[in-house]
DSSP file (Angstrom, degrees, kcal/mol; ACC not computed):
  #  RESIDUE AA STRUCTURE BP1 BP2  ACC     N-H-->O    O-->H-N    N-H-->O    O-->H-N    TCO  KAPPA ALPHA  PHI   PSI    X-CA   Y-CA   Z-CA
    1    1 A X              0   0    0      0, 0.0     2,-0.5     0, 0.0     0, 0.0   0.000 360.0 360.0 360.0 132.8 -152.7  135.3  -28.2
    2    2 A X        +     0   0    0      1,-0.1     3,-0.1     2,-0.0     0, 0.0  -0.730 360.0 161.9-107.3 122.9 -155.5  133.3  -29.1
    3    3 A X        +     0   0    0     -2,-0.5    -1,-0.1     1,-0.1     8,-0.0  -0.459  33.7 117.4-139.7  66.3 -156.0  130.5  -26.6
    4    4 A X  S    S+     0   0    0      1,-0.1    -1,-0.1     3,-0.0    -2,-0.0   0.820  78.8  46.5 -92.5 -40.6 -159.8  129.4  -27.3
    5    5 A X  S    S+     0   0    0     -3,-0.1    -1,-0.1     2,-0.1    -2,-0.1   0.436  89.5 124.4-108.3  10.8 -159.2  126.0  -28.4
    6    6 A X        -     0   0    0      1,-0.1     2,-0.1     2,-0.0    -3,-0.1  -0.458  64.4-128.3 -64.7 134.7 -156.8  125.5  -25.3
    7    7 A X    >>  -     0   0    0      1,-0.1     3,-3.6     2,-0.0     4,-2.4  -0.450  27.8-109.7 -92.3 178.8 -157.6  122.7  -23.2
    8    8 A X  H 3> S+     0   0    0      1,-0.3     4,-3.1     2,-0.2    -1,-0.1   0.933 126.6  51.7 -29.7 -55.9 -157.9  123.9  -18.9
    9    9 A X  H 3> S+     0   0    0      1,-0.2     4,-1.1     2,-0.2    -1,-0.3   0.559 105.0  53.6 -72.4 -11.2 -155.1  122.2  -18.2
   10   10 A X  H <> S+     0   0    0     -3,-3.6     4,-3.9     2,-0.2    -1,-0.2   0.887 114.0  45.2 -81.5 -54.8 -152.8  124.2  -21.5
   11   11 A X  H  X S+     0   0    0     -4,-2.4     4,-6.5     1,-0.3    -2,-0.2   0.833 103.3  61.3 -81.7 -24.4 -153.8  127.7  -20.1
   12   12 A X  H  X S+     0   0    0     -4,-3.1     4,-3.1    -5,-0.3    -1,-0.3   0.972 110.5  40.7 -29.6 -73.3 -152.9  126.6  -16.6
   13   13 A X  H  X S+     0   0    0     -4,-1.1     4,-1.2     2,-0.2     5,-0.3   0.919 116.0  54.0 -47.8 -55.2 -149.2  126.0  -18.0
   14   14 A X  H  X>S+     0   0    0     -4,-3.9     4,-2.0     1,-0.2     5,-0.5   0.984 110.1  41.9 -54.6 -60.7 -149.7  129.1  -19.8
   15   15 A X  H  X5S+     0   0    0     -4,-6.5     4,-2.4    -5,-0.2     3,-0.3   0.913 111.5  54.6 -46.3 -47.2 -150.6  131.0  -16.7
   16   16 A X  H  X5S+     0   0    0     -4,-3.1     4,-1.7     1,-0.2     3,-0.2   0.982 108.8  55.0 -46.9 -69.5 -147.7  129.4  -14.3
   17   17 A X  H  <5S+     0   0    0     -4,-1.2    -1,-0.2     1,-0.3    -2,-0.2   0.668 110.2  37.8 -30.7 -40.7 -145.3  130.5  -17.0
   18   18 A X  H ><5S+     0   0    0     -4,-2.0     3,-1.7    -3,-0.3     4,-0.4   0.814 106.3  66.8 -73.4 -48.9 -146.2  134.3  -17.2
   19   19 A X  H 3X<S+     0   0    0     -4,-2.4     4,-1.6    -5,-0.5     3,-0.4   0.956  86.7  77.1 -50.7 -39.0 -146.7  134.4  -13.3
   20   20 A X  T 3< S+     0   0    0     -4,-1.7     4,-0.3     1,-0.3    -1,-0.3   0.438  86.8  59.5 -65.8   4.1 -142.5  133.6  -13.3
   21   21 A X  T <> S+     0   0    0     -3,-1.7     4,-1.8    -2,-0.1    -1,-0.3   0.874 108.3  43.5 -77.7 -62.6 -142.1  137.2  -14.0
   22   22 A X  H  > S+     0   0    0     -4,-0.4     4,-0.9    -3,-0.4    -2,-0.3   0.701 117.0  43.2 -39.9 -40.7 -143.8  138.1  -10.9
   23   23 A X  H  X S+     0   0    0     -4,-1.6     4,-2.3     2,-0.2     5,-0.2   0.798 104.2  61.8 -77.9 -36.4 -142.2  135.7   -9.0
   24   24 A X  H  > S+     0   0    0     -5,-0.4     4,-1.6    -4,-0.3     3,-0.5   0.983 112.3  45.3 -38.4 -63.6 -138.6  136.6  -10.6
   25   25 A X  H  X S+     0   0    0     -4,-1.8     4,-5.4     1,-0.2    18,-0.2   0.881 111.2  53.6 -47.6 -49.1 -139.4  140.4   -8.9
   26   26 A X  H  X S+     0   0    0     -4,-0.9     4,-1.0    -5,-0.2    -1,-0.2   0.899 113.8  40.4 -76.9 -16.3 -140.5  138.9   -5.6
   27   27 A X  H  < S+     0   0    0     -4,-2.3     4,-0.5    -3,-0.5     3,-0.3   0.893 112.4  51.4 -73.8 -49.9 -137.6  137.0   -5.3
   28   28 A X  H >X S+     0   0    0     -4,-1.6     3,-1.3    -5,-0.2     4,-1.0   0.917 112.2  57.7 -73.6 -63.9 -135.3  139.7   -6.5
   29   29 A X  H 3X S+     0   0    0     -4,-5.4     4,-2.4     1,-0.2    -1,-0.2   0.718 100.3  46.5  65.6-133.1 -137.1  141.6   -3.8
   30   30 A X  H 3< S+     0   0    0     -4,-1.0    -1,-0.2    -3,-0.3    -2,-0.2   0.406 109.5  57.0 -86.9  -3.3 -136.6  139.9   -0.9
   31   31 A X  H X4 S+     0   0    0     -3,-1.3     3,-1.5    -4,-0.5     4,-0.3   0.745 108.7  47.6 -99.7 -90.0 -132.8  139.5   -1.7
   32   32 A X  H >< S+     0   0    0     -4,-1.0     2,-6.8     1,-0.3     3,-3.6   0.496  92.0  77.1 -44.2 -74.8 -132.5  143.4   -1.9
   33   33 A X  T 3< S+     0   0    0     -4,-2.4    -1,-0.3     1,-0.4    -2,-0.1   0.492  89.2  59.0   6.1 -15.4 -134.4  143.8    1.3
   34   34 A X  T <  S+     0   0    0     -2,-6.8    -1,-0.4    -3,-1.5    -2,-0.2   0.778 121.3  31.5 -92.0 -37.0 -130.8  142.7    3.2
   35   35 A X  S <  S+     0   0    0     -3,-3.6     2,-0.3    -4,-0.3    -2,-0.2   0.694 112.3  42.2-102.0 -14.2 -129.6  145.7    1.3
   36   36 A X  S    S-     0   0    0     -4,-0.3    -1,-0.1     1,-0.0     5,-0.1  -0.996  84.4 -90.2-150.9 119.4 -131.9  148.8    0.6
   37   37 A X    >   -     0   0    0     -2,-0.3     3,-1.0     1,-0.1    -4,-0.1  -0.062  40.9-115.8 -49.2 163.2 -134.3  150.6    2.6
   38   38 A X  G >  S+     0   0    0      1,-0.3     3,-2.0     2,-0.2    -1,-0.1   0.718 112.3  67.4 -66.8 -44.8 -137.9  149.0    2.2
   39   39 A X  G 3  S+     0   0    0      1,-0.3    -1,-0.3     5,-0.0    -2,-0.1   0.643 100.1  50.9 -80.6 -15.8 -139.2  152.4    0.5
   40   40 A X  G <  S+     0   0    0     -3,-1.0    -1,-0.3    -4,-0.0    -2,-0.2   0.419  84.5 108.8-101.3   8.9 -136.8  151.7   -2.7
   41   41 A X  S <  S-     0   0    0     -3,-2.0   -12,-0.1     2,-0.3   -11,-0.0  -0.565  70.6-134.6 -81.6 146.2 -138.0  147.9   -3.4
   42   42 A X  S    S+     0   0    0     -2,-0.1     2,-0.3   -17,-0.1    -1,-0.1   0.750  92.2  36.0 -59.0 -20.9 -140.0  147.5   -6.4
   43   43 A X  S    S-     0   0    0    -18,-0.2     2,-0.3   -17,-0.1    -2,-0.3  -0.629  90.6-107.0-127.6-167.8 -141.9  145.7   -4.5
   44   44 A X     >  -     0   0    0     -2,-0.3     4,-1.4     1,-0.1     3,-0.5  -0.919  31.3-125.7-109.9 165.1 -143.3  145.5   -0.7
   45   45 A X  H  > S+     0   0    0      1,-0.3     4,-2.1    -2,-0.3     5,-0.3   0.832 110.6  47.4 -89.6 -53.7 -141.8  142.9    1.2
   46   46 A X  H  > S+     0   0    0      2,-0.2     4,-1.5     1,-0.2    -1,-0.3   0.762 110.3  55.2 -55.5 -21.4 -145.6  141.4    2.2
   47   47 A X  H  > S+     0   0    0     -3,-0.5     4,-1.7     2,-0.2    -2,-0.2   0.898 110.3  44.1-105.4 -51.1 -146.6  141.6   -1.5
   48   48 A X  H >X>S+     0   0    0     -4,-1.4     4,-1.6     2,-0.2     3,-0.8   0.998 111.5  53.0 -68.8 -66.3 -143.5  139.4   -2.6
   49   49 A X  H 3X5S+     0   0    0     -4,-2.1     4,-3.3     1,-0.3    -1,-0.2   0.911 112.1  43.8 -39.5 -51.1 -144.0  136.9    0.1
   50   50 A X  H 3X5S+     0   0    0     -4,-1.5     4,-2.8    -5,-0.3    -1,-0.3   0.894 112.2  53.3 -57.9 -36.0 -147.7  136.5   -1.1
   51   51 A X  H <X5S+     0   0    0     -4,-1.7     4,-3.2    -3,-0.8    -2,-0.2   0.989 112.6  48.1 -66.5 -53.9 -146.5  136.4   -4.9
   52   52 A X  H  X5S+     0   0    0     -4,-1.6     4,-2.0     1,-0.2    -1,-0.2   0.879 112.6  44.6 -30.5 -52.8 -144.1  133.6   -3.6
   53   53 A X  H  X<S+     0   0    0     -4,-3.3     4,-2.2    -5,-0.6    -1,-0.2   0.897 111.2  53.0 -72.4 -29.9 -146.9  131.6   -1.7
   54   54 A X  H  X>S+     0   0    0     -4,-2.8     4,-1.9     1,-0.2     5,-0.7   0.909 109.8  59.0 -78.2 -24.7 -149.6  131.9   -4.8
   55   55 A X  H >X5S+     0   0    0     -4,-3.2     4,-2.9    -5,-0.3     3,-1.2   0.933  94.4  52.4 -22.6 -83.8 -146.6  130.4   -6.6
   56   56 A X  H 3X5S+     0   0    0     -4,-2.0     4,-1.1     2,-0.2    -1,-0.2   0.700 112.8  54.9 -37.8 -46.2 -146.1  127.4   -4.9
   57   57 A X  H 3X5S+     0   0    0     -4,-2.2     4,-0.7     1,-0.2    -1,-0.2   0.594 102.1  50.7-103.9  15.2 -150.0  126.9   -5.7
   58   58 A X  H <X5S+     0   0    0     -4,-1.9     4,-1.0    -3,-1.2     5,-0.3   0.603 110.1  47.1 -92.2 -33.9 -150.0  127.3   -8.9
   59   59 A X  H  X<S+     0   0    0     -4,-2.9     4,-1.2    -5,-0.7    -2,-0.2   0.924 111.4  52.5 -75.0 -16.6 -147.4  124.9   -9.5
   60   60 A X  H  X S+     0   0    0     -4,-1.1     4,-3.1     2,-0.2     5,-0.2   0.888 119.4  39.8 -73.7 -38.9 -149.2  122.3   -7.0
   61   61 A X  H >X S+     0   0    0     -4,-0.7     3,-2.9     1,-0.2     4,-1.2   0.945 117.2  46.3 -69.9 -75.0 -152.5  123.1   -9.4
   62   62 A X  H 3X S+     0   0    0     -4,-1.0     4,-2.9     1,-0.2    -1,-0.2   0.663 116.3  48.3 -23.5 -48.4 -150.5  123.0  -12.7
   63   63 A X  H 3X S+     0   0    0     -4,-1.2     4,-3.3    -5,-0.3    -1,-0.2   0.844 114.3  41.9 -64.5 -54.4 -149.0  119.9  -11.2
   64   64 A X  H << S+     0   0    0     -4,-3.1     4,-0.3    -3,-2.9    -1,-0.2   0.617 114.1  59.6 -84.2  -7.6 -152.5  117.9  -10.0
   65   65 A X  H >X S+     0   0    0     -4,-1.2     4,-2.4    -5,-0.2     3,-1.8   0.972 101.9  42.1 -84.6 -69.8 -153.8  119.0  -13.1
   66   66 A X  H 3X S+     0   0    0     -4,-2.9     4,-0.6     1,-0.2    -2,-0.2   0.909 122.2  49.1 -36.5 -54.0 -151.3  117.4  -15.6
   67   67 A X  H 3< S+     0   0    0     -4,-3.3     4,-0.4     2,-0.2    -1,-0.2   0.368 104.6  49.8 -81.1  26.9 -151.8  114.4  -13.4
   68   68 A X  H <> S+     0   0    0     -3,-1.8     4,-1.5    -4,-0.3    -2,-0.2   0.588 114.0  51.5-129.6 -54.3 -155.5  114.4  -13.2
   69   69 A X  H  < S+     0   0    0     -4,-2.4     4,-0.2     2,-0.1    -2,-0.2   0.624 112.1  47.3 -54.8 -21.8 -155.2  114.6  -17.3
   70   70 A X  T >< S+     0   0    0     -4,-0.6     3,-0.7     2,-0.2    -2,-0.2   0.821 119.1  37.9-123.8 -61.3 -152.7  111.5  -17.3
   71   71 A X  T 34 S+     0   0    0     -4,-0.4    -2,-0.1     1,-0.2    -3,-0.1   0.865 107.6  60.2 -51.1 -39.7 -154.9  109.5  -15.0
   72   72 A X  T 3<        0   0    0     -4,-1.5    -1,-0.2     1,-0.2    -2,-0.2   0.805 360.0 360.0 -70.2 -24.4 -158.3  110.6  -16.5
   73   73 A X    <         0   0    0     -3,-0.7    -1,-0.2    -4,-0.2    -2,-0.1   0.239 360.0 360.0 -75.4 360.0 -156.7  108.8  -20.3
């Protein structure tokens, strides 16, 4: 994908949007974790929790970023 002429704030949204795979898995997870020893999760249980939290701050950047573009106009 050619994203050269993308402005900051485009590749941001691009990046949140791909991350939602990762976070789909950490979610997915932490719900098997009630069910399945720890050694059969795709993921580890810290790993998801961390995917979760960098989540949450990419949608807070994505977020001040769109409104940072909105203001700046």
């Amino acid at each position: 994908m050619n994203t050269t002429k993308a402005s900051p704030a485009r590749l941001l949204e691009m990046l949140s949007d791909r991350f939602g795979a990762f976070e789909a898995i950490a979610y997915a997870t932490i719900k098997l974790a009630r069910h399945v020893p720890q050694d059969e999760l795709s993921m580890d249980l810290l790993v998801a929790d961390a995917v979760l939290e960098f989540a949450d701050d990419l949608r807070a950047a994505r977020e001040a970023a769109a409104g940072w573009r909105c203001s700046s106009r």
